[in-house]
N, C-alpha and C positions, 0 to 999 in steps of 0.2 A: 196120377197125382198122389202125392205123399201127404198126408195130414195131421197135424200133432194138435191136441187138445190141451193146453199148457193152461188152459184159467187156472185162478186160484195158486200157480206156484208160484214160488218168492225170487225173485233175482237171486243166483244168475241163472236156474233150472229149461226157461224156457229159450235162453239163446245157447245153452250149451246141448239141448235137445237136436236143436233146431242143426247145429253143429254138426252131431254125430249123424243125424239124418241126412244132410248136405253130402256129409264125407260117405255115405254109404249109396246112395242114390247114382244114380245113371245118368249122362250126358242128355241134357234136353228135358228131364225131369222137373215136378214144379210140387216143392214143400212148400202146405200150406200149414200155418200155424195158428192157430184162434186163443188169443188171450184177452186178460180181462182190462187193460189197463192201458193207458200213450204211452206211459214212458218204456212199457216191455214192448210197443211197436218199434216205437225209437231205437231200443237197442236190437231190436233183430236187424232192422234195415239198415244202420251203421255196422251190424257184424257184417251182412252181406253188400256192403257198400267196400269193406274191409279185403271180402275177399273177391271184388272185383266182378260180385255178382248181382243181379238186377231184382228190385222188389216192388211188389207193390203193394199197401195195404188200404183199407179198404173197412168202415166202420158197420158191423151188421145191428147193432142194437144198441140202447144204452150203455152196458157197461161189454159187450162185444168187439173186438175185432178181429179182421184176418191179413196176416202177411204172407204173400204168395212169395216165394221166391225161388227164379230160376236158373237151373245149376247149366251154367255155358260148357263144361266139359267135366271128366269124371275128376269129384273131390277127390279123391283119393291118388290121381296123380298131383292135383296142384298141390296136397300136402306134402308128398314125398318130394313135388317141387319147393314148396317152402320150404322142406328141409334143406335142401342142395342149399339155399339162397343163405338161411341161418349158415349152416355150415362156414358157406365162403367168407359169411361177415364175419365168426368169428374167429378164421382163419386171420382175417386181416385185424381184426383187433386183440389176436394175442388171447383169446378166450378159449378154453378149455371144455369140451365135453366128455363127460365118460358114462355110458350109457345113459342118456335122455336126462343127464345134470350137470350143471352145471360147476364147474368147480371154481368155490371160493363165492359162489351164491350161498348167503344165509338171510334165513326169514326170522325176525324176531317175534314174537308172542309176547307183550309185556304185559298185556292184560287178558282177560275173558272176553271183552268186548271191544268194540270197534269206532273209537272217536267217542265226543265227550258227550253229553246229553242224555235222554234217558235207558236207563241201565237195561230194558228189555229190546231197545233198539238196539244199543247194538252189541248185543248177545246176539241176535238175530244174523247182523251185518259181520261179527264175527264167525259163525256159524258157517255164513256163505263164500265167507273168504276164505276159511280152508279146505272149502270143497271146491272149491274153483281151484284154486293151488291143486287138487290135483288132476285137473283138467287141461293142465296146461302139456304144451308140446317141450318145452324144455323144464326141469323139475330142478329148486335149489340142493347146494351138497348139504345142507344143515340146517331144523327148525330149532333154536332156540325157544325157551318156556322161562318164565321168571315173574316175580309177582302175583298177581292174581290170573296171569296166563297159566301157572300150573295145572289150575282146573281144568284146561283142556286135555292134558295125558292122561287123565284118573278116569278110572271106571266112572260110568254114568254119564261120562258127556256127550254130551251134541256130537262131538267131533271128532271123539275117538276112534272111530269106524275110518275116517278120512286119515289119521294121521297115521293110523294102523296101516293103510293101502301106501301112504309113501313112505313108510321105514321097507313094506314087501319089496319098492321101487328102489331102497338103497337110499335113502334119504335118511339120515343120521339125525336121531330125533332126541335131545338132551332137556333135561328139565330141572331148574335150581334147588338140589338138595335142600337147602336153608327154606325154601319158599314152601317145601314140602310138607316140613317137620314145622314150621309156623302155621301152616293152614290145618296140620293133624290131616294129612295126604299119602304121607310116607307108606301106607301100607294100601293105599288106592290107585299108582301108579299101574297104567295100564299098559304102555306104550315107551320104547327106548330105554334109556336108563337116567339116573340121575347123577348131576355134573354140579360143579362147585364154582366161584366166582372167579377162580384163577382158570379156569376153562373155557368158561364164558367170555371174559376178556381178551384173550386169546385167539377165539374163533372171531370176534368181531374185528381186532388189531385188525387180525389176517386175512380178511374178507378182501375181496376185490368187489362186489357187491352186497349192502347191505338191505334188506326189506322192511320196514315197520308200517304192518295196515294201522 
């Protein structure tokens, strides 16, 4: 048995743990995961309800649980299966891959945070949105930054380590000149380069997918 101690971390850390442990483990295997909270039960047992695999969890304590889950054949072929399957759809739907991106996927950034309400929420919820973006098995061609999203390119943030890893991935990471030089940025930027509103416009026209967390 496989076992991951996930209390205490913040969505999405302990399903994406839980993930790489699935995809690394052996046929017959049983990842066990102890977090602090239902609603990270909830999302382990729909991730592995997702990938057609059996859980069960199981409350040890007050704020304890554990989700057993066990792997029916080795992850690591169903994912290079779930590749074929993406593949084929996006064969049939005219969709473009060029190594692990997608082309004419752009993620927008408009702000720092993530949805309306309070401003340390969702910093937080921002924070984990784009570290799951780069968890993901297909990765967009373009992050867009504009507004108060600039703050994520510039040294010191939360997320520049994350946004750092998908420009290494080929992921074209632009950030609005104008946004830079208002917030007094311009010489913080840490990541990609900076872009102008006539490029911006442009990348989004010409999206065939667009993202706004």
């Amino acid at each position: 048995m496989i076992t991951l101690d996930a209390r205490g971390k913040v969505c999405p850390l302990p399903v994406i743990e839980a993930k790489k442990a699935l995809e690394a483990a052996p046929a017959g295997e049983i990842v066990a995961v102890t977090v602090d909270n239902e609603i990270a039960v909830q999302n382990l047992q729909k991730m592995a309800a997702h990938k057609g695999l059996t859980s069960e969890a199981r409350q040890e304590g007050d704020q304890e649980f554990t989700v057993e889950i066990k792997v029916s054949g080795s992850e690591s072929q169903n994912k290079g299966q779930e590749g074929q399957t993406i593949a084929k759809s996006n064969q049939e739907d005219s969709v473009s891959l060029v190594e692990g991106r997608r082309t004419g996927m752009v993620v927008v950034l408009a702000s720092r945070c993530m949805g309306s309400g309070e401003e340390k929420l969702g910093k937080t919820l921002m924070k984990g949105f784009v570290y799951a973006l780069t968890q993901q098995d297909v990765l967009p061609e373009t992050v867009l930054l504009y507004n108060s999203g600039a703050y994520l390119s510039c040294k010191d943030s939360d997320s520049l380590e994350d946004l750092l890893l998908l420009e290494s991935r080929g992921v074209e990471i632009l950030t609005c000149g104008t946004c830079l030089n208002y917030y007094e940025l311009s010489e913080k930027l840490g990541v990609g380069t900076a872009t102008n509103m006539y490029e911006i416009v442009e990348k989004q026209t010409g999206a065939s997918l667009i993202i706004r967390p």
